[in-house]
N, C-alpha and C positions, 0 to 999 in steps of 0.2 A: 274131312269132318265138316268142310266150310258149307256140302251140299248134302251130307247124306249123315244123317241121323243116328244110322245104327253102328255107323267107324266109330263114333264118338263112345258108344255104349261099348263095343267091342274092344275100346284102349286098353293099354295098359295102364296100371296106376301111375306109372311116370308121367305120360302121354295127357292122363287126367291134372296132374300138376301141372303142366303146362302152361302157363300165362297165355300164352298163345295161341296154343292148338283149343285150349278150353274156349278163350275169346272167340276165336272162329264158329267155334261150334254154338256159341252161346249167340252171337249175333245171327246164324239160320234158323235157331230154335230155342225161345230162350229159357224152354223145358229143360233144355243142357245141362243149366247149370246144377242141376238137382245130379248128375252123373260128376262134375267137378268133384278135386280136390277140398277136404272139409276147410284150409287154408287161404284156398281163393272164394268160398265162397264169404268167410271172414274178413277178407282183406275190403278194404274199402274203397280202396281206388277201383281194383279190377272190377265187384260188384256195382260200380256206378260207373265205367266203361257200360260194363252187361246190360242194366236198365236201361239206359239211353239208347237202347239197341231194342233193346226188348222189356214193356216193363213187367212183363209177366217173370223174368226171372225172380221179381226181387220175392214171389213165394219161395226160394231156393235160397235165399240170403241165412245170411245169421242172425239168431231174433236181437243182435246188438244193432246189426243196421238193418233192421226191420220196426228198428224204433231212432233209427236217425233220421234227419225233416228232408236235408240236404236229398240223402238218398231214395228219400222215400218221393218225395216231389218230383224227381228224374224221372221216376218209374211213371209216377203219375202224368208229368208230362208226355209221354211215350205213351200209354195206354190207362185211360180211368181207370177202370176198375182195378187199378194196382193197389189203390188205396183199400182191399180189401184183403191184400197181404200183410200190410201197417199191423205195427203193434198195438196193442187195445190203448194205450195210454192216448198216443197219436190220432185214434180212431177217435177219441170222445174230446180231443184240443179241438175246441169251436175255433177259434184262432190259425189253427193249422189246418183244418176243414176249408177255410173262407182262402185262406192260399192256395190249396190245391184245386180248388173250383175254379179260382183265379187264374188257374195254369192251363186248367181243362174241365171245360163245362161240364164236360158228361162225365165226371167225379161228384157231380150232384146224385 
């Protein structure tokens, strides 16, 4: 799964719970995590492994930590326009805007 995109889609549901085999796959494409267990994408450790890797997972997140700063800034460190996964609350925090720009310009 760590190279090929469609093993991950083809898992089985165990395979998708996997903390590991899901991380793998989510760090080559971090569209993965959308095939992930609903549990890991809730978990907040593992989803902020995944952003740091990719922050395009964090659209695949749970809208709990898709309105957390910690994780939502990871994402955005890793790639701007993560900030366009962020939950609306997050999205209109001038305060948390001026952070993540601070992390990465092109979040402007």
């Amino acid at each position: 799964v760590a190279e090929d995109k469609v093993a991950f889609e083809l898992a089985c549901d165990e395979l998708r719970a996997d903390e590991e085999v899901a991380l793998a796959a989510v760090v080559h494409d971090g569209d993965a995590l959308r095939l992930a267990d609903a549990t890991l994408r809730a978990d907040r450790r593992f989803v902020l492994a995944a952003v740091m890797h990719s922050g395009y997972a964090l659209l695949w997140a749970s809208d709990e930590l898709r309105a957390d700063r910690e994780v939502v800034l990871a994402a955005v460190r890793q790639r701007a326009s993560a900030l366009l996964y962020a939950q609306e609350d997050l999205q209109m925090d001038r305060g948390f805007i001026l952070a993540a720009v601070a992390l990465n310009g092109e979040a402007l």
